[in-house]
GUPASE-489680 format. One record per residue (C-alpha): x, y, z; residue in one letter. Coordinates in Angstrom, 3 decimals, padded with zeros to 6 digits. Last residue first. Layout:
{pt {X, Y, Z}, "A"}
...
This chain:
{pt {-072.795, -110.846, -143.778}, "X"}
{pt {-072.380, -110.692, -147.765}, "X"}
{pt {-070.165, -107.926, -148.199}, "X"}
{pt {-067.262, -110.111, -148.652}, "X"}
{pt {-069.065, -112.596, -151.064}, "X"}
{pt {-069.405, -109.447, -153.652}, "X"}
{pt {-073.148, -109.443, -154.968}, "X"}
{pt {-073.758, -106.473, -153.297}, "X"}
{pt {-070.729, -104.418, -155.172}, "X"}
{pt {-072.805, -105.299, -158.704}, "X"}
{pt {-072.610, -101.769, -159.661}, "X"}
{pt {-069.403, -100.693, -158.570}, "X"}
{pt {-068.645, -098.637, -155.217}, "X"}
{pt {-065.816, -096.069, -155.961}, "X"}
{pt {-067.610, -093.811, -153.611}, "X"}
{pt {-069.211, -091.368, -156.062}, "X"}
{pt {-070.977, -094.327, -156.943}, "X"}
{pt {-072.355, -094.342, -153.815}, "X"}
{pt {-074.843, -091.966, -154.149}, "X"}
{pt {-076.756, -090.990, -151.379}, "X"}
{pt {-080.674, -090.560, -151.502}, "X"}
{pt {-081.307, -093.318, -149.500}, "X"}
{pt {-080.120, -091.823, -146.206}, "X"}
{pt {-081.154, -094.148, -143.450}, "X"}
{pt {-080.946, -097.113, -145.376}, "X"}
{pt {-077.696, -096.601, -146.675}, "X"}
{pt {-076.644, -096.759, -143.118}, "X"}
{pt {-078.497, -099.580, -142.771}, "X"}
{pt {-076.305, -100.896, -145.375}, "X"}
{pt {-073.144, -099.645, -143.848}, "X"}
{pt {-073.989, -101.422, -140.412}, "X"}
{pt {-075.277, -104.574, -142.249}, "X"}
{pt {-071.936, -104.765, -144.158}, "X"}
{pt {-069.698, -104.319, -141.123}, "X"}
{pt {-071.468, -106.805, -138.634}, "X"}
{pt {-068.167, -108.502, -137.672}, "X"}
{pt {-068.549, -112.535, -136.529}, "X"}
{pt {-065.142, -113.050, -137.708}, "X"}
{pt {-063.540, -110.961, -135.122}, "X"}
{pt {-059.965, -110.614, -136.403}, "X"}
{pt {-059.668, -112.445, -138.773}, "X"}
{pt {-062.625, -111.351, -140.691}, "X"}
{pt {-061.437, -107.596, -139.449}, "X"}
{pt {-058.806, -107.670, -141.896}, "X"}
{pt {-061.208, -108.372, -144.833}, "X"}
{pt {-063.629, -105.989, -143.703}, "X"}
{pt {-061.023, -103.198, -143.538}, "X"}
{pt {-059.844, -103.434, -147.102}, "X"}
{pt {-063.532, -103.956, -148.066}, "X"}
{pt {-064.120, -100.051, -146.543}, "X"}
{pt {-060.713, -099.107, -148.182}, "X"}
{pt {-061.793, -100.376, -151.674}, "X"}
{pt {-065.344, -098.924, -151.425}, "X"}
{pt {-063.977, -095.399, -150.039}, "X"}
{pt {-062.379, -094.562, -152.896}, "X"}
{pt {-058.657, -094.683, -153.762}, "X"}
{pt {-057.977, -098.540, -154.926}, "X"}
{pt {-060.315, -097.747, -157.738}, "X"}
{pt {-061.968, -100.953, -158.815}, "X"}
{pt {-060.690, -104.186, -161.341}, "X"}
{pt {-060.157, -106.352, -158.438}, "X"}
{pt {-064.113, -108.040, -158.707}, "X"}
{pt {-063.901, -110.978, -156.937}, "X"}
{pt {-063.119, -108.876, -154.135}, "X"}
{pt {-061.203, -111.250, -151.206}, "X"}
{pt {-062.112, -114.246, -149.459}, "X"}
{pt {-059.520, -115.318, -147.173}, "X"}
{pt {-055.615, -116.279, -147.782}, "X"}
{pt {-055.122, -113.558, -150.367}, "X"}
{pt {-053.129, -113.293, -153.489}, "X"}
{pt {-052.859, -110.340, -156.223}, "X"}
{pt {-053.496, -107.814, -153.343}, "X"}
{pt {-054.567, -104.299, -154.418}, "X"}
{pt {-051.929, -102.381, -152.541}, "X"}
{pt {-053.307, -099.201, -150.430}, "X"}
{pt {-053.306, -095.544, -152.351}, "X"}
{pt {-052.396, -092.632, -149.953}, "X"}
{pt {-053.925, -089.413, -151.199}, "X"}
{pt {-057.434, -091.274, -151.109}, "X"}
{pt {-059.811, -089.470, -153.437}, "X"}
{pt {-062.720, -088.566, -151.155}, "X"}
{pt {-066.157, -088.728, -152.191}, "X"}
{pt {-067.707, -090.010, -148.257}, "X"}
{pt {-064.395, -089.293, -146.733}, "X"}
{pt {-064.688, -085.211, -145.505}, "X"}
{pt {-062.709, -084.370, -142.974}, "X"}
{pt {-063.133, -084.890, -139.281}, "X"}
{pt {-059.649, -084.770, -137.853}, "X"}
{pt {-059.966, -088.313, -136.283}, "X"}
{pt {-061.704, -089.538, -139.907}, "X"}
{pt {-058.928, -087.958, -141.787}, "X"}
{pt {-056.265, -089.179, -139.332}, "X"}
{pt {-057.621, -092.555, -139.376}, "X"}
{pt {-057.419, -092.844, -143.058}, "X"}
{pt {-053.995, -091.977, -143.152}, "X"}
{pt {-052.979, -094.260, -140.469}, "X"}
{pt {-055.323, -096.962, -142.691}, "X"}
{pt {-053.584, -096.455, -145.624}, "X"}
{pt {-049.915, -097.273, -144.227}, "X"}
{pt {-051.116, -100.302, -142.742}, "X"}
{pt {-052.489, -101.319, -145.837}, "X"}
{pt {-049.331, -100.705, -147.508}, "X"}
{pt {-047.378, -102.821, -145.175}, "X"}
{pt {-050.123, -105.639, -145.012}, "X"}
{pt {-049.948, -105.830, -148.749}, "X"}
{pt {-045.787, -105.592, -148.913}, "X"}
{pt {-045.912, -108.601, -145.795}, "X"}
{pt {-048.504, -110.918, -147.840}, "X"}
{pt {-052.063, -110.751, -146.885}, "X"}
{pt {-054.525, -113.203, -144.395}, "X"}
{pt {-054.153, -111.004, -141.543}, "X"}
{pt {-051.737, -113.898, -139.545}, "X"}
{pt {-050.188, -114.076, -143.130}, "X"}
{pt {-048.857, -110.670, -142.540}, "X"}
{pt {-047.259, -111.368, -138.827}, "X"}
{pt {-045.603, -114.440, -140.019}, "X"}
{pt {-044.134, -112.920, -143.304}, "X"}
{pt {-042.460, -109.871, -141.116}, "X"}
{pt {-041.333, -112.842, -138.611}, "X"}
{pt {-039.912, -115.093, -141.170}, "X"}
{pt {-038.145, -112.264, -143.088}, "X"}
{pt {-037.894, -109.013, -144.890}, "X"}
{pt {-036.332, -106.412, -142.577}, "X"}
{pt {-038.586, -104.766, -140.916}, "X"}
{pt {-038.658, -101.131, -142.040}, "X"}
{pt {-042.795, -101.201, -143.102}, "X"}
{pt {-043.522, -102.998, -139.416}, "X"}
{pt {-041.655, -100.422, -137.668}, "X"}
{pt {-043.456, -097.286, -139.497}, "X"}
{pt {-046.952, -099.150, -139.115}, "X"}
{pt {-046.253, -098.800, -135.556}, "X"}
{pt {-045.162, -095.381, -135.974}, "X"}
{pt {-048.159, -094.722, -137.368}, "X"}
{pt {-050.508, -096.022, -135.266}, "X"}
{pt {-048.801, -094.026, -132.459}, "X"}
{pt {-046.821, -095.938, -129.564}, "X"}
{pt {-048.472, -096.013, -125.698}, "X"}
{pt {-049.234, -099.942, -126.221}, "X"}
{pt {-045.783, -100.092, -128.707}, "X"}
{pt {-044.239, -099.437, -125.614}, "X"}
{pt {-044.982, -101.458, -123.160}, "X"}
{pt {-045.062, -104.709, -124.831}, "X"}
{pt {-041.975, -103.572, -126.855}, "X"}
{pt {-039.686, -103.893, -123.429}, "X"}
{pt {-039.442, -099.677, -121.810}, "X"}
{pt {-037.266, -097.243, -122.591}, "X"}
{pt {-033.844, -095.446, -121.117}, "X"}
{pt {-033.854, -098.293, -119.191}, "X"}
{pt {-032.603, -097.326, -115.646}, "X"}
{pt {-035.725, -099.305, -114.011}, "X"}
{pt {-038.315, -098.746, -111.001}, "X"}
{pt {-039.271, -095.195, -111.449}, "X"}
{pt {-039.555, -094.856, -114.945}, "X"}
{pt {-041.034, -098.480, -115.347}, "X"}
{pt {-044.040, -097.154, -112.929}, "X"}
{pt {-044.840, -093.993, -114.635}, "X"}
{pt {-045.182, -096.448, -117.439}, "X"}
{pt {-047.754, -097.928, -115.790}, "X"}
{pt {-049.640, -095.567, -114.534}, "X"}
{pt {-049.833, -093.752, -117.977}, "X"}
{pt {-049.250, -090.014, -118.215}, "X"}
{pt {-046.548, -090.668, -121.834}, "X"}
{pt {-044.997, -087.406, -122.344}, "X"}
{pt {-041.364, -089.138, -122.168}, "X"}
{pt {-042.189, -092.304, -123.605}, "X"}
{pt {-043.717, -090.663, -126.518}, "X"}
{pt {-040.755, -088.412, -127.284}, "X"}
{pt {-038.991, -091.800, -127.040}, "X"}
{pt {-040.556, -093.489, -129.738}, "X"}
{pt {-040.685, -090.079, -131.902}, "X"}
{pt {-036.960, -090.951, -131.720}, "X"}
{pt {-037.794, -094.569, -132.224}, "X"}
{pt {-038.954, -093.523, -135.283}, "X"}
{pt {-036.209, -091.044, -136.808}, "X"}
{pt {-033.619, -093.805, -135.860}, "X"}
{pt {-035.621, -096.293, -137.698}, "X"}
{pt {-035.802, -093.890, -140.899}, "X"}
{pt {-032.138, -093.178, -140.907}, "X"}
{pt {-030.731, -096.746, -140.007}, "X"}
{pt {-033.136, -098.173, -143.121}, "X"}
{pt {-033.823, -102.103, -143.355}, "X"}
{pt {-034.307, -102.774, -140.163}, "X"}
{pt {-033.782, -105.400, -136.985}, "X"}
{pt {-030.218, -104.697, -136.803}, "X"}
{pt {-031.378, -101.187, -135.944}, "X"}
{pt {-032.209, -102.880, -132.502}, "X"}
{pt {-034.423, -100.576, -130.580}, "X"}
{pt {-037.821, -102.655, -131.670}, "X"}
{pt {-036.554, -105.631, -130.606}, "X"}
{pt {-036.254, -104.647, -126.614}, "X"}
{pt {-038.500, -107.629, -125.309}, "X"}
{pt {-036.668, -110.179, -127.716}, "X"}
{pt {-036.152, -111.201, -131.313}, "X"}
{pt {-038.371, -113.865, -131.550}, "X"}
{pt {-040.579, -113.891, -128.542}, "X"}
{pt {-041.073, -110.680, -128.891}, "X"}
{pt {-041.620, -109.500, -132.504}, "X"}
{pt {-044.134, -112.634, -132.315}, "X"}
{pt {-046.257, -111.283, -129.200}, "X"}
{pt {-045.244, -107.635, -129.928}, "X"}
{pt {-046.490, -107.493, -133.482}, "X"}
{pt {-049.550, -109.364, -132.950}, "X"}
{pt {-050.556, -107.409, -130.296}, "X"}
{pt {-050.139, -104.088, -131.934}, "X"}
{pt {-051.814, -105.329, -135.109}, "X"}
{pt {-054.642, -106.085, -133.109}, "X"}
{pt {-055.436, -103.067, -131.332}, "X"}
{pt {-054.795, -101.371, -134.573}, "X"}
{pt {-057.379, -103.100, -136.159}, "X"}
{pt {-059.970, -103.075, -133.574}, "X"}
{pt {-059.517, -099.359, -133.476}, "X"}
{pt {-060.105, -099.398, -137.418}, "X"}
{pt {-063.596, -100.863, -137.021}, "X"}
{pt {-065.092, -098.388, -134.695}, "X"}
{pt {-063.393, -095.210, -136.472}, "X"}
{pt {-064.923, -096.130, -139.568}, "X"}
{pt {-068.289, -095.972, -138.062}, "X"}
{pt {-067.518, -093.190, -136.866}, "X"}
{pt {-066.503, -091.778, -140.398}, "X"}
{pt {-069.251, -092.863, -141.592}, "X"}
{pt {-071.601, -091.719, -139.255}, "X"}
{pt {-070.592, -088.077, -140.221}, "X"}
{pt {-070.329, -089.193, -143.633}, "X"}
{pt {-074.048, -089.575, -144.074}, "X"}
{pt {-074.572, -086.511, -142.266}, "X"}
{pt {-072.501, -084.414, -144.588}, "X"}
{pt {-074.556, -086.225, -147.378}, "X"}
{pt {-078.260, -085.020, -145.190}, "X"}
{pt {-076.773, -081.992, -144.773}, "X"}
{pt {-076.050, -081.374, -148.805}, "X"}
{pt {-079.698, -082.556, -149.803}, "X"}
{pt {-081.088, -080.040, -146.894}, "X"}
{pt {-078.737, -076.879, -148.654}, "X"}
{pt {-080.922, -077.990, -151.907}, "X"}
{pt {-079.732, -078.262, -155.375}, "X"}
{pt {-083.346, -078.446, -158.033}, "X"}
{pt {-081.679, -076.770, -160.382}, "X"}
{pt {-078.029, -077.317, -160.666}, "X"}
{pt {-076.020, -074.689, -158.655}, "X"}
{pt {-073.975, -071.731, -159.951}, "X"}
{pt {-070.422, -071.574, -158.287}, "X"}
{pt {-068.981, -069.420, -161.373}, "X"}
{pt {-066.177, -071.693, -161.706}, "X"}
{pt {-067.709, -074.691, -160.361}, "X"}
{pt {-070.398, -074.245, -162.845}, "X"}
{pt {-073.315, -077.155, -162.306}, "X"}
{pt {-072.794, -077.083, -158.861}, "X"}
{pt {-074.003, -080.296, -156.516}, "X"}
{pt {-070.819, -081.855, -156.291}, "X"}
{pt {-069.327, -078.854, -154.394}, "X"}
{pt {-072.813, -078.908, -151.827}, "X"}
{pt {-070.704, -081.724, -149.229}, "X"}
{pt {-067.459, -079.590, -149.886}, "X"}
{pt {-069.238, -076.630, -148.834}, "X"}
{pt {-070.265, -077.820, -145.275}, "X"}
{pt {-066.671, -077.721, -144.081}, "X"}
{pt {-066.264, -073.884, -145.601}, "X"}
{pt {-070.019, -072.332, -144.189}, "X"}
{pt {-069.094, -073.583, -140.675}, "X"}
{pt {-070.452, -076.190, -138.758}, "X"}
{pt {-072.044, -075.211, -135.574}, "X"}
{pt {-072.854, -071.365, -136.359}, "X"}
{pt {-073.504, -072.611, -140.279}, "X"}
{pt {-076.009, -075.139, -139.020}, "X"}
{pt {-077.700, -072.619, -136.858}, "X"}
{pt {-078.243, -070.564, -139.672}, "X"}
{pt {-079.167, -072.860, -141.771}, "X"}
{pt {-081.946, -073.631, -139.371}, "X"}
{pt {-082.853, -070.056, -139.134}, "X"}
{pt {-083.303, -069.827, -142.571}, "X"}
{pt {-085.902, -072.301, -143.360}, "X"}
{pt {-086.196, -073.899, -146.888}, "X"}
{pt {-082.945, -073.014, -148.526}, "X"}
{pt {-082.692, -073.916, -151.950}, "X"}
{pt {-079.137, -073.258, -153.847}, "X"}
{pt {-079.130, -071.009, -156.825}, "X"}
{pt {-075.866, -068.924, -156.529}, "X"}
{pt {-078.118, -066.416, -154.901}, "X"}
{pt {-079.646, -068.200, -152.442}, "X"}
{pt {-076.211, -069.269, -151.535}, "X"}
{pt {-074.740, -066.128, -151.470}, "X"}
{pt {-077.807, -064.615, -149.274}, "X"}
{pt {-076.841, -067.196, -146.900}, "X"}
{pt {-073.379, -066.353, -146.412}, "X"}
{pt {-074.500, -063.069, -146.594}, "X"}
{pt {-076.754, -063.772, -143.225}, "X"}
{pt {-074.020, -065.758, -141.774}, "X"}
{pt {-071.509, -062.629, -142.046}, "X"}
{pt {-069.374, -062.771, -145.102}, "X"}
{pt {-065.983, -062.702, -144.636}, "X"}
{pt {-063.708, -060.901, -147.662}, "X"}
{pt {-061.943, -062.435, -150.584}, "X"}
{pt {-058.401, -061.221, -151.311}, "X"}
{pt {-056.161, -064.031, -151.918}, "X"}
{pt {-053.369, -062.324, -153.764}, "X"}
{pt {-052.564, -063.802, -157.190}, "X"}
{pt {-050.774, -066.696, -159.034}, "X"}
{pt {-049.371, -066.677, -162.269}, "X"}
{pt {-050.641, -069.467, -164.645}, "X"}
């Protein structure tokens, strides 16, 4: 199929709303939807009205569609995502320390410079260059501190990794080289080292779509975590789900924080979520019918 010139024009909010009318969407009170389009935009609140059209092509909605029934979903996600943004801090948090206590004390303070330490020269020298363009724009007291006090051209690993991104810790744990300390670190999750690797990977894309406010509530995950085929805590009974819908990352996260704060609320906080918006279908989340009965939601 060739491909042609984008040439749509703006719309102004009031034939932005016209359009919608139009296309057969309900709109109760205008100068609400107005205000919501000011604050929103007419683009990031279409993908919460998408599922609602009956031809996609045409952009005709299915009777009965109404803008209120697509707020209401792009509020849903709204606390989704921050609630998603609660749980994945811990994680990282966690992670870090983990790394750097066992990293540490096994290889020593600088083990994250040592290429010996990885499987791939190219990809660890590409991370601790982002490493040191860190370091360098880095405002914190303390590393201000280490500049002026020592000649190291960077700082021990319990420094560092607490100003390093997410993902470029979950770059250093992926090029470990396989081993007693890669093994140690997974198991302390309650996952093998390629599980915990994956995972990692999943949630530093997951946090950038919550951080940059997309949509999650229907997403299909572009990065795909590992369904694990042995766990040390209570996993899914039920495996057989999409491992790119929310329900598999949500659980993903549950699991990890087990170990880390065992006393988590997760579950309650989604349900009352649910609770609050009723009408939301989570289905459309990956979530399979009997996903209640799963032990790992059960808190």
């Amino acid at each position: 199929m060739s491909k042609i010139p984008y040439n749509k024009p703006a719309l102004t909010y009031a034939d932005q709303i016209q359009q919608l009318k139009v296309r057969g969407l309900a709109i109760n009170d205008d100068a609400k939807v107005l205000h919501l389009l000011e604050a929103i935009s007419y683009y990031r609140l279409s993908g919460y009205w998408y599922p609602m059209l009956l031809d996609k092509k045409n952009h005709q909605f299915k009777p009965g569609s109404t803008f209120e029934t697509a707020f209401n979903i792009y509020k849903f996600d709204r606390e989704l995502r921050l609630l998603v943004l609660r749980e994945l801090e811990k994680i990282e948090v966690a992670v870090r320390a983990k790394m750097i206590y066992i990293l540490s004390n096994s290889k020593g303070a600088f083990w994250y410079k040592d290429a010996n330490n990885f499987k791939d020269p190219i990809k660890h020298a590409d991370t601790l260059s982002k490493m040191g363009g860190e370091y360098q724009r880095s405002d914190e007291q303390f590393i201000m501190a280490f500049q002026q006090k020592y000649s190291d051209s960077l700082p021990p690993s319990w420094m560092m990794l607490e100003i390093a991104s997410f993902g470029v810790l979950s770059s250093l744990y992926s090029n470990l080289i396989p081993g007693r300390n890669k093994k140690d670190i997974a198991h302390h999750f309650g996952v093998n080292d390629k599980t915990l690797a994956s995972w990692l990977h999943s949630i530093v894309y997951l946090r950038n779509v919550c951080a940059h406010h997309s949509r999650m509530w229907n997403r299909i995950m572009r990065i795909q975590p590992l369904i694990p085929l042995n766990t040390k805590n209570q996993w899914l009974t039920n495996s057989n789900v999409a491992n790119n819908r929310a329900y598999f990352v949500l659980s993903m996260i549950i699991y990890l924080m087990a170990t880390i704060n065992p006393k988590n609320t997760i579950p309650k906080k989604f349900n009352d979520l649910l609770i609050n918006f009723p009408n939301i279908d989570v289905s459309a989340m990956g979530f399979p019918v009997n996903w209640q009965q799963e032990p790992l939601w059960h808190k």
